[in-house]
TORPA-4810 file (N, C-alpha, C, O; in nm, 3 decimals):
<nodes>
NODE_1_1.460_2.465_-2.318_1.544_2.546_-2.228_1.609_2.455_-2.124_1.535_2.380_-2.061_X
NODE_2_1.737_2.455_-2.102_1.807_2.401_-2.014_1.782_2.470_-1.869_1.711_2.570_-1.852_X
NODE_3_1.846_2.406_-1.779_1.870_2.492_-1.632_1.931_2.587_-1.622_1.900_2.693_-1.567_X
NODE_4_2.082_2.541_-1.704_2.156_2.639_-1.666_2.142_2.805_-1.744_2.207_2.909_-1.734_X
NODE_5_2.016_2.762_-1.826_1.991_2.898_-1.874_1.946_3.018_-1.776_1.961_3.139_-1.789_X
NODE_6_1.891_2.949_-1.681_1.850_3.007_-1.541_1.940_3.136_-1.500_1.890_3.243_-1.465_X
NODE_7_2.051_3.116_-1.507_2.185_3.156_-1.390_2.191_3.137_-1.302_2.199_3.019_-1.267_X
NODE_8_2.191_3.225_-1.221_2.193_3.229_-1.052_2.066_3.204_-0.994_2.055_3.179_-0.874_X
NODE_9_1.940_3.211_-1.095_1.858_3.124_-1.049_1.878_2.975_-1.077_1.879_2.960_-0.955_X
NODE_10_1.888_2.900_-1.106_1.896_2.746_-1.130_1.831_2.729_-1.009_1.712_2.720_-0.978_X
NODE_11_1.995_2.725_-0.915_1.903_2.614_-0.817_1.734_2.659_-0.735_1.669_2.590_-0.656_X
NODE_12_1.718_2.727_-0.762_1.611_2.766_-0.694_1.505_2.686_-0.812_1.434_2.597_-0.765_X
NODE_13_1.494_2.710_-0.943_1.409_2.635_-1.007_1.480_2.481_-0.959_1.394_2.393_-0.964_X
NODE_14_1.533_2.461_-0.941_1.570_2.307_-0.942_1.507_2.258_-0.788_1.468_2.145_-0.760_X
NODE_15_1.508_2.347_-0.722_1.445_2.302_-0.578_1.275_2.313_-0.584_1.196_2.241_-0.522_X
NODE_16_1.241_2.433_-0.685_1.098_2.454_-0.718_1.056_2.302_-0.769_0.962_2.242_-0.716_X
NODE_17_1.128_2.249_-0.870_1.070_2.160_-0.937_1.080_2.016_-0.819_0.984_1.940_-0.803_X
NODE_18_1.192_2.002_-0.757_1.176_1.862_-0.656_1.065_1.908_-0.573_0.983_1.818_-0.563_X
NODE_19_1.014_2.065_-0.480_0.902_2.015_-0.377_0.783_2.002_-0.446_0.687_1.949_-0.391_X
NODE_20_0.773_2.068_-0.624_0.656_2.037_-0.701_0.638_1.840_-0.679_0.558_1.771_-0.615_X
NODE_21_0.699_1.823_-0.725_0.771_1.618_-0.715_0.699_1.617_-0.610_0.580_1.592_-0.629_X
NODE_22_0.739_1.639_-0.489_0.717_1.615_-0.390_0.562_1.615_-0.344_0.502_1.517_-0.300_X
NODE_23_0.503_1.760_-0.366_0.344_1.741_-0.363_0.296_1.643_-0.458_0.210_1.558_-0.431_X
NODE_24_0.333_1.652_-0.529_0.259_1.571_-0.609_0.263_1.367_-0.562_0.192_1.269_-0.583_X
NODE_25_0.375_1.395_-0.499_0.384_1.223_-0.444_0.296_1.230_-0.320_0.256_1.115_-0.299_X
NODE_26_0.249_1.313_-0.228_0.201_1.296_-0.110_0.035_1.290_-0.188_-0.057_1.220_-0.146_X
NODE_27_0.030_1.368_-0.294_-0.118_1.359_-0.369_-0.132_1.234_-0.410_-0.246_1.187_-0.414_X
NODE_28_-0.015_1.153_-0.452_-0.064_1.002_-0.534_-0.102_0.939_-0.390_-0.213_0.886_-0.389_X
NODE_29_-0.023_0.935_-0.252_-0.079_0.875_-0.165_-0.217_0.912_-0.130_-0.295_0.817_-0.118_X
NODE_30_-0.266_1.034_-0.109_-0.420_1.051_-0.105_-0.480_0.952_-0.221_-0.592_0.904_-0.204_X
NODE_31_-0.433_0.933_-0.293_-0.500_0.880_-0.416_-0.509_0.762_-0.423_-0.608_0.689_-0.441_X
NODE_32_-0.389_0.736_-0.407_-0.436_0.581_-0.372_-0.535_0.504_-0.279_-0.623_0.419_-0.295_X
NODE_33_-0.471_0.583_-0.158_-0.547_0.559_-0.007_-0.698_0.532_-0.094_-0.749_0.421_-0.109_X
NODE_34_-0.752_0.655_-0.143_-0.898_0.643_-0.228_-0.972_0.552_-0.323_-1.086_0.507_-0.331_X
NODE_35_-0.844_0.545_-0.398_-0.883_0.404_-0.473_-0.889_0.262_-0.409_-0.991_0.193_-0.414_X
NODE_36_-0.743_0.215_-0.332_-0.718_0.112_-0.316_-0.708_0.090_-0.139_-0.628_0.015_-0.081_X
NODE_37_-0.824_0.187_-0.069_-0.839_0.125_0.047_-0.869_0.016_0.098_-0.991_0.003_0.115_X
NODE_38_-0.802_-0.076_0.132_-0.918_-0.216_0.174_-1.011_-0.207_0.279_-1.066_-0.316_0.293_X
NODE_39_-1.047_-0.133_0.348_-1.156_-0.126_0.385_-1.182_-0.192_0.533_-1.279_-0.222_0.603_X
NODE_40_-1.015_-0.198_0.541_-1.004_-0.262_0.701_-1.011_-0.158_0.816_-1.010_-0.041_0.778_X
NODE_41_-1.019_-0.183_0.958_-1.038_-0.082_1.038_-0.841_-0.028_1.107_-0.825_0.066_1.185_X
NODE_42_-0.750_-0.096_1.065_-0.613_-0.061_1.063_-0.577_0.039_0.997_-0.507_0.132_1.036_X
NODE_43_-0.632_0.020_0.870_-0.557_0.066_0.728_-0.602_0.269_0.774_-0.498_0.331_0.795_X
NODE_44_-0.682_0.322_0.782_-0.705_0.479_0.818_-0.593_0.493_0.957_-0.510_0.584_0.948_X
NODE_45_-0.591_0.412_1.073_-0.474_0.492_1.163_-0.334_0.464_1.065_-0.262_0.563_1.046_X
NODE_46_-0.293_0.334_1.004_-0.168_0.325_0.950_-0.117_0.402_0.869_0.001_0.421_0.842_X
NODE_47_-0.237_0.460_0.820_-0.220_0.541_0.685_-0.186_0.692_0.727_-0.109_0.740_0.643_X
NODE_48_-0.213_0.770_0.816_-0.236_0.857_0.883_-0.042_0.887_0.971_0.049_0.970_0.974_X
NODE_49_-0.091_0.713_1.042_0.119_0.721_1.108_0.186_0.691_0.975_0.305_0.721_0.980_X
NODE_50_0.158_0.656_0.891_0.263_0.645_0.735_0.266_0.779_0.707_0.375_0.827_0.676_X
NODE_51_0.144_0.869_0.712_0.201_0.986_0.634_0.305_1.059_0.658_0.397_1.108_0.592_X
NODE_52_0.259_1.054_0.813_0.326_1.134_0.884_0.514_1.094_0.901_0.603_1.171_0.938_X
NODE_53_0.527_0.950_0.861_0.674_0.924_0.902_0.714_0.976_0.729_0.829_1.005_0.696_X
NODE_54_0.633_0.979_0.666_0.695_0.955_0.531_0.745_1.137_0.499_0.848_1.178_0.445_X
NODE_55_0.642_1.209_0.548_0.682_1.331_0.562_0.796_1.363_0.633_0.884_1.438_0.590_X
NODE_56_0.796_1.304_0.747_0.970_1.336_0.827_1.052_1.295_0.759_1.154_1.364_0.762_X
NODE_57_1.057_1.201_0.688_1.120_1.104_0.680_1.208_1.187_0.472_1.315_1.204_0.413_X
NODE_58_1.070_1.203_0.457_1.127_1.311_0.331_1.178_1.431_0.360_1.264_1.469_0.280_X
NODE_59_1.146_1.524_0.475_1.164_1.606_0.473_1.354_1.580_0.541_1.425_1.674_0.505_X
NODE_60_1.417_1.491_0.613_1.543_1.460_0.632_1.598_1.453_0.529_1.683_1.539_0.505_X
NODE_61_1.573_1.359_0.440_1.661_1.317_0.338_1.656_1.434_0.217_1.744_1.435_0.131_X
NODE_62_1.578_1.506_0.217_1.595_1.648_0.164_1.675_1.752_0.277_1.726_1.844_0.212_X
NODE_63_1.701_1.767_0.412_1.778_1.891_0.445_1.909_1.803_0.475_2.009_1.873_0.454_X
NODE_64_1.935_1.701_0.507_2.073_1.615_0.515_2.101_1.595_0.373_2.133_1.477_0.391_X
NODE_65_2.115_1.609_0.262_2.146_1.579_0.143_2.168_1.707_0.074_2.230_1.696_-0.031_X
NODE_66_2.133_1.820_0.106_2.070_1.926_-0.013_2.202_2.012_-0.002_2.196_2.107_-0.080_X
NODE_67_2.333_2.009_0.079_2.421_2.074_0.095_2.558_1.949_-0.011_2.676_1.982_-0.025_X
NODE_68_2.512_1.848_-0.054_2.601_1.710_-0.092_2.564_1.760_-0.275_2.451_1.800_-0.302_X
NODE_69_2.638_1.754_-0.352_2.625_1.711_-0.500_2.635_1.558_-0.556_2.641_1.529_-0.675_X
NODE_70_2.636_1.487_-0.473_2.640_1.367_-0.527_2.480_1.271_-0.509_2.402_1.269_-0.414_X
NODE_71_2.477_1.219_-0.603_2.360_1.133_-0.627_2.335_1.007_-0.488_2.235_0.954_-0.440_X
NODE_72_2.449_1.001_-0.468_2.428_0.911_-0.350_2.455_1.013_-0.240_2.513_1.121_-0.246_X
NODE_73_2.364_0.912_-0.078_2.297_0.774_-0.070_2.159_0.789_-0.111_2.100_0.688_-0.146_X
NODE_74_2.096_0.903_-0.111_2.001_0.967_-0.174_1.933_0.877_-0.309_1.818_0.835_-0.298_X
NODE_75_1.989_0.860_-0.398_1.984_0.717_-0.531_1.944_0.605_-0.470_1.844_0.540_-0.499_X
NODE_76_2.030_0.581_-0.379_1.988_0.426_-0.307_1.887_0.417_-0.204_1.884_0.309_-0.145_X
NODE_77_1.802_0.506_-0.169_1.717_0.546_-0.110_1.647_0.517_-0.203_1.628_0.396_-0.214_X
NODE_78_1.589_0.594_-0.291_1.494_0.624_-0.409_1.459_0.462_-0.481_1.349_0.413_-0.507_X
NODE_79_1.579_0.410_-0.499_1.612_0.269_-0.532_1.521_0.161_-0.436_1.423_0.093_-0.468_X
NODE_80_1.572_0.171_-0.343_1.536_0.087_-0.205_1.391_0.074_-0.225_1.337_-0.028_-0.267_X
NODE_81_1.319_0.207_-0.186_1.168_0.277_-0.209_1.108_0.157_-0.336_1.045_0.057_-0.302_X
NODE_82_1.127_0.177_-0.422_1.111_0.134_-0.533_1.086_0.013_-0.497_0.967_-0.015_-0.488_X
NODE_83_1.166_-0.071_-0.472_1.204_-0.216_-0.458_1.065_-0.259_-0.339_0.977_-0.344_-0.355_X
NODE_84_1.086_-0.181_-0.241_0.981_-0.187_-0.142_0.875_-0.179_-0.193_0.781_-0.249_-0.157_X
NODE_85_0.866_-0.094_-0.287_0.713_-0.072_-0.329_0.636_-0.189_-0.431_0.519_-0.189_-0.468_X
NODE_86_0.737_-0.281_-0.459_0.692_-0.380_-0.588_0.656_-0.485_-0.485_0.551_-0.549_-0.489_X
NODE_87_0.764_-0.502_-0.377_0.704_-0.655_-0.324_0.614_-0.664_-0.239_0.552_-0.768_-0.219_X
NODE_88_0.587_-0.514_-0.152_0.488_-0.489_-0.093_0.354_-0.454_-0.165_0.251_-0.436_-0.099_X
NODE_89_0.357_-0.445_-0.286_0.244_-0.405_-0.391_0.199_-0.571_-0.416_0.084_-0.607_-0.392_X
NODE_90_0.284_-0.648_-0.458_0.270_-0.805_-0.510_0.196_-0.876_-0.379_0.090_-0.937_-0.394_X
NODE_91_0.258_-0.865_-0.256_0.229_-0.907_-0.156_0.057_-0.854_-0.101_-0.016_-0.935_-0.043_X
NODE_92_0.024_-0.745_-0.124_-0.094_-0.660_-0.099_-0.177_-0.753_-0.188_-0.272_-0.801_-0.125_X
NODE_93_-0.171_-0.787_-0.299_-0.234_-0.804_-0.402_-0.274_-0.956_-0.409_-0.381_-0.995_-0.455_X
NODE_94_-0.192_-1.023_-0.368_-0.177_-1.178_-0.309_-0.294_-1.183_-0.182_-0.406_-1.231_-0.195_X
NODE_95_-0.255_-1.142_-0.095_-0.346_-1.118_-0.010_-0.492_-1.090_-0.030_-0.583_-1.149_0.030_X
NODE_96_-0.507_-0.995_-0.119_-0.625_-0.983_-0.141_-0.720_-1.045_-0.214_-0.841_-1.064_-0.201_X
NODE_97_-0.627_-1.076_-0.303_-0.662_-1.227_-0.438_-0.745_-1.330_-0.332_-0.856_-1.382_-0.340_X
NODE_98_-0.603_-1.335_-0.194_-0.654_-1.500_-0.157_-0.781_-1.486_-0.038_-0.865_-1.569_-0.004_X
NODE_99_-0.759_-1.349_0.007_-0.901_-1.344_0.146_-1.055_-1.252_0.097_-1.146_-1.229_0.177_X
NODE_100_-1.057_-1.218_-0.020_-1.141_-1.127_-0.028_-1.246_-1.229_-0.072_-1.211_-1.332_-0.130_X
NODE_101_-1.376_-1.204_-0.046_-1.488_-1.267_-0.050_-1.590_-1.155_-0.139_-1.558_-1.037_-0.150_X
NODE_102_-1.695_-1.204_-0.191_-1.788_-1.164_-0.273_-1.920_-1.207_-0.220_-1.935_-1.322_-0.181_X
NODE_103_-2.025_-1.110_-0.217_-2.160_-1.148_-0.228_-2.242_-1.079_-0.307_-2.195_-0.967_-0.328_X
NODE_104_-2.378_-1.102_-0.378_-2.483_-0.998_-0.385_-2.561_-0.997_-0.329_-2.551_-1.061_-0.224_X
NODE_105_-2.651_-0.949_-0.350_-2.782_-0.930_-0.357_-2.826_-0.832_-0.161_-2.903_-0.878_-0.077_X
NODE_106_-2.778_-0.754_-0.153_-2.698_-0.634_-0.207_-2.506_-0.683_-0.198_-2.448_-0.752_-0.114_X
NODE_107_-2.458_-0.623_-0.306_-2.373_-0.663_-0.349_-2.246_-0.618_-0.224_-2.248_-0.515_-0.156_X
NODE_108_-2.163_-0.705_-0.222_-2.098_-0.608_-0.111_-1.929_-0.730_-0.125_-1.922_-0.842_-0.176_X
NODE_109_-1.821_-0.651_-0.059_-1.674_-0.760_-0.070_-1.685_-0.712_0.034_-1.741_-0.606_0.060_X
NODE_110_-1.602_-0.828_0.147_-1.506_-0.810_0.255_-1.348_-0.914_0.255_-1.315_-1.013_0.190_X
NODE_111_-1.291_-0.845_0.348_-1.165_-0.918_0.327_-1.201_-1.026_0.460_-1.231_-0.982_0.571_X
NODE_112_-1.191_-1.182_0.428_-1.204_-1.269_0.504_-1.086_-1.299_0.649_-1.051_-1.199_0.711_X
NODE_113_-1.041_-1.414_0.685_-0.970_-1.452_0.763_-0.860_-1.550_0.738_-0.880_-1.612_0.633_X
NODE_114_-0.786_-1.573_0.781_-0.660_-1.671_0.781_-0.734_-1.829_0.756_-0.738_-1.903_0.658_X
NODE_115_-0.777_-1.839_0.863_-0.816_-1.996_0.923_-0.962_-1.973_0.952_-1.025_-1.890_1.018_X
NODE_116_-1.008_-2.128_0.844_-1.158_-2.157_0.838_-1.212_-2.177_1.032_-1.137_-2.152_1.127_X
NODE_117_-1.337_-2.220_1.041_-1.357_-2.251_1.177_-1.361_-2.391_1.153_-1.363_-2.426_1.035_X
NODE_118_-1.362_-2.518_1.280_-1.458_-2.620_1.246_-1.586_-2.652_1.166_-1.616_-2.763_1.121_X
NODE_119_-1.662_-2.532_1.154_-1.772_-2.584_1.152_-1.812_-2.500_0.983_-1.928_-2.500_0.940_X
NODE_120_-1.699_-2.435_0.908_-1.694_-2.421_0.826_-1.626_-2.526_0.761_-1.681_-2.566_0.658_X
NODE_121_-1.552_-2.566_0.785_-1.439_-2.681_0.731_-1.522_-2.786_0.715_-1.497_-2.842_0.608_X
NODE_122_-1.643_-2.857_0.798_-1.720_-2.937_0.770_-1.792_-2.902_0.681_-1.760_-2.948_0.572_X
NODE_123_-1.914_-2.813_0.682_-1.969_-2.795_0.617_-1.897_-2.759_0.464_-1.981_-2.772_0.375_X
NODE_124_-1.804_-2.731_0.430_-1.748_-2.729_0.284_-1.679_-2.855_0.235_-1.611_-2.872_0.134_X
NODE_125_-1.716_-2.948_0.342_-1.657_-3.091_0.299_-1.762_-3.178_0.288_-1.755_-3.279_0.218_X
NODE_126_-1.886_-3.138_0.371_-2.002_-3.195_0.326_-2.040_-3.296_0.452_-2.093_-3.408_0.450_X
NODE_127_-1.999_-3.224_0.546_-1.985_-3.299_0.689_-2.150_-3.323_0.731_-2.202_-3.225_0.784_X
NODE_128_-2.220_-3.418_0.715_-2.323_-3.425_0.777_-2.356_-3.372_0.971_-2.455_-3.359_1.043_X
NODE_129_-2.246_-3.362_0.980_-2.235_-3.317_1.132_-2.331_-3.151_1.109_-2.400_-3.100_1.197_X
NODE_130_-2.312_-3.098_0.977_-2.312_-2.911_0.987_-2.421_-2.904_0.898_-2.497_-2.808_0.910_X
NODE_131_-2.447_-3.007_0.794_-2.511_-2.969_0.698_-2.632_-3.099_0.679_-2.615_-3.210_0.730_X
NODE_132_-2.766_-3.061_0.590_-2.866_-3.156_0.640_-2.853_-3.244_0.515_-2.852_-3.196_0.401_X
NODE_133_-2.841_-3.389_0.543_-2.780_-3.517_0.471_-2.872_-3.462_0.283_-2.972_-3.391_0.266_X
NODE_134_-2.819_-3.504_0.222_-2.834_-3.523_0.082_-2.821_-3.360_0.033_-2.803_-3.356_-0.089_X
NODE_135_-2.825_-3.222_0.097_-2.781_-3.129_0.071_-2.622_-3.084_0.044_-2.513_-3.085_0.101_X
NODE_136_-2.685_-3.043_-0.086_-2.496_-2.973_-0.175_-2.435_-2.901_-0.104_-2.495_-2.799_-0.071_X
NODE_137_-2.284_-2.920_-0.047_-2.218_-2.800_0.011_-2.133_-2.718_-0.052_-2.063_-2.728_-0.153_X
NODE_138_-2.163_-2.597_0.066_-2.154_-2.433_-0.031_-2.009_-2.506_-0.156_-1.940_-2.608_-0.147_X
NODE_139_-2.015_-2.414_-0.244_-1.917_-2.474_-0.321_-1.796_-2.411_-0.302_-1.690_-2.445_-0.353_X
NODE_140_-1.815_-2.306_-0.218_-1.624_-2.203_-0.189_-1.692_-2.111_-0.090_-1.808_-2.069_-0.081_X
NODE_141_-1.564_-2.090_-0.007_-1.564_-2.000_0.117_-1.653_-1.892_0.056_-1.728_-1.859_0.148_X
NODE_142_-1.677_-1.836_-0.030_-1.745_-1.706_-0.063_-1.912_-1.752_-0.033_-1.988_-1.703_0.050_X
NODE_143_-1.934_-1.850_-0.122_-2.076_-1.890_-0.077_-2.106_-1.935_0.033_-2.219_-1.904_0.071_X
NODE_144_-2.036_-2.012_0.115_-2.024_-2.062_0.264_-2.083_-1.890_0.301_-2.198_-1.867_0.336_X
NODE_145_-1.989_-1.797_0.286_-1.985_-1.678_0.381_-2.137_-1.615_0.367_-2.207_-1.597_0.466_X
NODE_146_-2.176_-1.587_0.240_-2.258_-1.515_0.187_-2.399_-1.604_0.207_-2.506_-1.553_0.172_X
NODE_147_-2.394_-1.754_0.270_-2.526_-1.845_0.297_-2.546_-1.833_0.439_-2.654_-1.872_0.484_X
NODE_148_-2.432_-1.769_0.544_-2.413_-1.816_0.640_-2.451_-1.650_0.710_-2.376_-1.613_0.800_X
NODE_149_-2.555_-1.564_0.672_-2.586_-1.463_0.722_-2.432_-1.350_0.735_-2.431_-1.263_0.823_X
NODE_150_-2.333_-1.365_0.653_-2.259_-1.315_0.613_-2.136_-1.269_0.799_-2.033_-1.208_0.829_X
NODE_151_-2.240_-1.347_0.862_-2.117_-1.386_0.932_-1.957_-1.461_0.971_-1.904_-1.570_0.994_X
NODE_152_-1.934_-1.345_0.963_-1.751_-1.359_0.960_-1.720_-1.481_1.035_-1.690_-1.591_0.990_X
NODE_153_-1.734_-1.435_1.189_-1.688_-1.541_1.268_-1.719_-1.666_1.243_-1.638_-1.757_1.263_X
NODE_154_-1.874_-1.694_1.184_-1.871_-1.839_1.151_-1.818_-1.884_1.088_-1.801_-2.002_1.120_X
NODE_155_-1.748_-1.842_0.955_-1.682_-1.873_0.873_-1.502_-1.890_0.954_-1.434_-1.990_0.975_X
NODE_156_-1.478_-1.751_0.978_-1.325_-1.800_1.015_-1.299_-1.741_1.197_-1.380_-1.680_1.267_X
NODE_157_-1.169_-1.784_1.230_-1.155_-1.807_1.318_-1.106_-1.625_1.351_-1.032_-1.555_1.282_X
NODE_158_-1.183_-1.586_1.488_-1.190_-1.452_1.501_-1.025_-1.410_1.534_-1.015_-1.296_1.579_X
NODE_159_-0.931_-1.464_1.522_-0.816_-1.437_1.565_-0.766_-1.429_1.399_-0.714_-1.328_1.354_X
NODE_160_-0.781_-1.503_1.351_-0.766_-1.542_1.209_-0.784_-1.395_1.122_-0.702_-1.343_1.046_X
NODE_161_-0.907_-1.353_1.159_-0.973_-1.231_1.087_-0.891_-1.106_1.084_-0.862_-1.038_0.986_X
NODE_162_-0.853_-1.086_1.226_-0.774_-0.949_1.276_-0.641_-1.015_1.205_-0.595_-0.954_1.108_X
NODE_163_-0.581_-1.127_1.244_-0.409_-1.148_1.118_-0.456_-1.073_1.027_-0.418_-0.956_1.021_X
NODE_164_-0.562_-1.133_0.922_-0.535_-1.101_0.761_-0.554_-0.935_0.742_-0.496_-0.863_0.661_X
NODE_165_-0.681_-0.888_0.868_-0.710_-0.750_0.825_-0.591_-0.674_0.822_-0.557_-0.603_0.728_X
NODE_166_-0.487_-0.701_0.997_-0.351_-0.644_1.011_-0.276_-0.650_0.901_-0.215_-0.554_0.853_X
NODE_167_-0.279_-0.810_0.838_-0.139_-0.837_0.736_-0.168_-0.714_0.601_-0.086_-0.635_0.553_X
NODE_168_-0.334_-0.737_0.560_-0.374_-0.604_0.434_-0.369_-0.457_0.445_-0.367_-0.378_0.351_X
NODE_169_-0.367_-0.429_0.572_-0.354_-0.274_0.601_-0.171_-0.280_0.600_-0.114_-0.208_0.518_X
NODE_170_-0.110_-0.346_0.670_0.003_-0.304_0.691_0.119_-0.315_0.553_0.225_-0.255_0.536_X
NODE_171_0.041_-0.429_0.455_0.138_-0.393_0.300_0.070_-0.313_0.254_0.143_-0.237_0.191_X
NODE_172_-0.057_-0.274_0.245_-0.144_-0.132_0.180_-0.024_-0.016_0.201_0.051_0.030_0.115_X
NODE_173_-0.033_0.019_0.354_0.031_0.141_0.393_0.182_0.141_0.356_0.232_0.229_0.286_X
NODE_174_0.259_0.026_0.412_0.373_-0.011_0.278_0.449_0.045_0.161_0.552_0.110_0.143_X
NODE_175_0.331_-0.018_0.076_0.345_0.003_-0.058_0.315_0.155_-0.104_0.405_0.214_-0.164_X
NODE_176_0.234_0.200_-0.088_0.181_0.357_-0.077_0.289_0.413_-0.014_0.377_0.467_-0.081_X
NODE_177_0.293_0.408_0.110_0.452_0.477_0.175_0.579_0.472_0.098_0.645_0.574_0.078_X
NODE_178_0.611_0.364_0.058_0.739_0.332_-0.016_0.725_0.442_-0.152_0.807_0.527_-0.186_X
NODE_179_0.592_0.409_-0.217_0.565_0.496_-0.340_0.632_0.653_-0.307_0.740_0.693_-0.350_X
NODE_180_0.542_0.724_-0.224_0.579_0.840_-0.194_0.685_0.875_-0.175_0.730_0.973_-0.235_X
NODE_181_0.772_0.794_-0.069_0.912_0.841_-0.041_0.990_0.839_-0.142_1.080_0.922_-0.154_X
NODE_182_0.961_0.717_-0.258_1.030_0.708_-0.345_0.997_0.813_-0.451_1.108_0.839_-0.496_X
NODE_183_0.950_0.854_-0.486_0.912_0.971_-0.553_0.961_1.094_-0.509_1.013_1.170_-0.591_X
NODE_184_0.953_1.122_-0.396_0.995_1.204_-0.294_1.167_1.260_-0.333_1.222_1.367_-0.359_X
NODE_185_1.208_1.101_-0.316_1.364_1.106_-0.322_1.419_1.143_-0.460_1.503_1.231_-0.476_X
NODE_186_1.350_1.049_-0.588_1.372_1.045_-0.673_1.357_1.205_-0.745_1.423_1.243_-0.842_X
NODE_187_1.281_1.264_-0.694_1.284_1.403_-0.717_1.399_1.510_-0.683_1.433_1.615_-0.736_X
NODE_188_1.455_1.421_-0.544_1.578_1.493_-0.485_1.704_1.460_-0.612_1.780_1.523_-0.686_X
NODE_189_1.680_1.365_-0.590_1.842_1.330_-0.706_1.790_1.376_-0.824_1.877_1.352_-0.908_X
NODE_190_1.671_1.444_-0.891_1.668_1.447_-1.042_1.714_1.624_-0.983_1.789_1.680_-1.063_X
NODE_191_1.685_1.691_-0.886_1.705_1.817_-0.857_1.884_1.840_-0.886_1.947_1.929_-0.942_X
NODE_192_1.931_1.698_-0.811_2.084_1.707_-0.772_2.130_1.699_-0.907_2.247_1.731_-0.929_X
NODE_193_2.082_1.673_-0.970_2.135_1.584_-1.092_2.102_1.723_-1.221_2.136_1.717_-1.339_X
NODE_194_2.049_1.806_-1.173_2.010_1.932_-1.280_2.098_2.013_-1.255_2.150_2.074_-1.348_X
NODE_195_2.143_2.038_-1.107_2.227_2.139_-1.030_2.366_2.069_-1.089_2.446_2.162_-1.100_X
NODE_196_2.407_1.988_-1.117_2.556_1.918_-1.169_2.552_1.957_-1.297_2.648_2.020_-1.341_X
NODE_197_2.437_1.926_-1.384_2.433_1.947_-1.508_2.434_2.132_-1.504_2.497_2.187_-1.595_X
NODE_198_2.399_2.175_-1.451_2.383_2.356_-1.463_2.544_2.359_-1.381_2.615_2.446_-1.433_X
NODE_199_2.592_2.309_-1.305_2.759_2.361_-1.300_2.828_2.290_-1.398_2.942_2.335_-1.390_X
NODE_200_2.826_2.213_-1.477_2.867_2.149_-1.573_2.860_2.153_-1.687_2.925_2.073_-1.754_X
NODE_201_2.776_2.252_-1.747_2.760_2.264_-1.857_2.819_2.229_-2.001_2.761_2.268_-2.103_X
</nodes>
């Protein structure tokens, strides 16, 4: 069944189906948030002011657009989104590759810091200054972290810590944001784009 089988309903299914789009993109952000929280203490307020802009922010580009038949700027929005969402996804992912640390026994990850301390930097070089002479040093920041009573600060520099946590929450929320809006939008133009096809038949 086409739209325009609708009649004089169309656009109303066509608007049914973009705010369906629409929940459903604010649901992938819950979803994600769930899966792919890092676990920083930023990432829950960012996520929270992301929703909330992403909601205004959809809900504009749906009542400034919805009186227009044309695919643009609305397309290039949706576009943009997109684009945002890959390098801020790559970038998230980089990040996490390069600061996240591992331990067991009980098993546990945290996301590390920018910059080692002194007294990590020795000791992973085998600095007799840190470490007791003829003893092996840790063999990578993870074991350094996880030998060292799993204290952060000794390992990196406490200014260091808050950069990387800031830099991972703020492409987290990002990339997730970008997702949504883009979905958001992309729902608007597939709406616009049904309503052309149902006057066009």
């Amino acid at each position: 069944m086409q739209l325009a089988d609708y009649g004089q309903f169309a656009p109303w299914v066509a608007i049914a189906g973009s705010l369906a789009a629409a929940v459903g993109a604010f649901r992938m952000l819950a979803f994600g948030r769930g899966v792919f929280d890092p676990k920083v203490e930023l990432a829950p307020v960012l996520t929270r002011a992301a929703g909330v802009v992403v909601m205004i922010g959809a809900a504009i580009a749906y009542f400034t657009t919805r009186g227009d038949t044309a695919l643009f700027p609305i397309a290039g929005w949706a576009i943009g989104a997109g684009v945002l969402l890959v390098v801020a996804l790559l970038v998230d992912l980089g990040l996490r590759t390069g600061l996240t640390v591992h331990c067991k026994n009980p098993d546990a990850t945290v996301i590390g810091g920018l910059a080692l301390t002194a007294r990590a930097k020795g000791m992973l070089a085998g600095d007799t200054k840190f470490i007791v002479p003829g003893q092996p040093p840790p063999a990578s920041v993870s074991e350094l972290y996880c030998l060292s009573g799993r204290k952060a600060d000794q390992v990196w520099e406490p200014g260091s810590i808050a950069l990387a946590h800031a830099a991972v929450a703020l492409f987290f929320v990002l990339w997730t944001a970008a997702g949504v809006f883009g979905v958001a939008a992309a729902s608007i133009v597939a709406e616009k784009a049904l309503l052309i096809g149902a006057a066009n038949p």
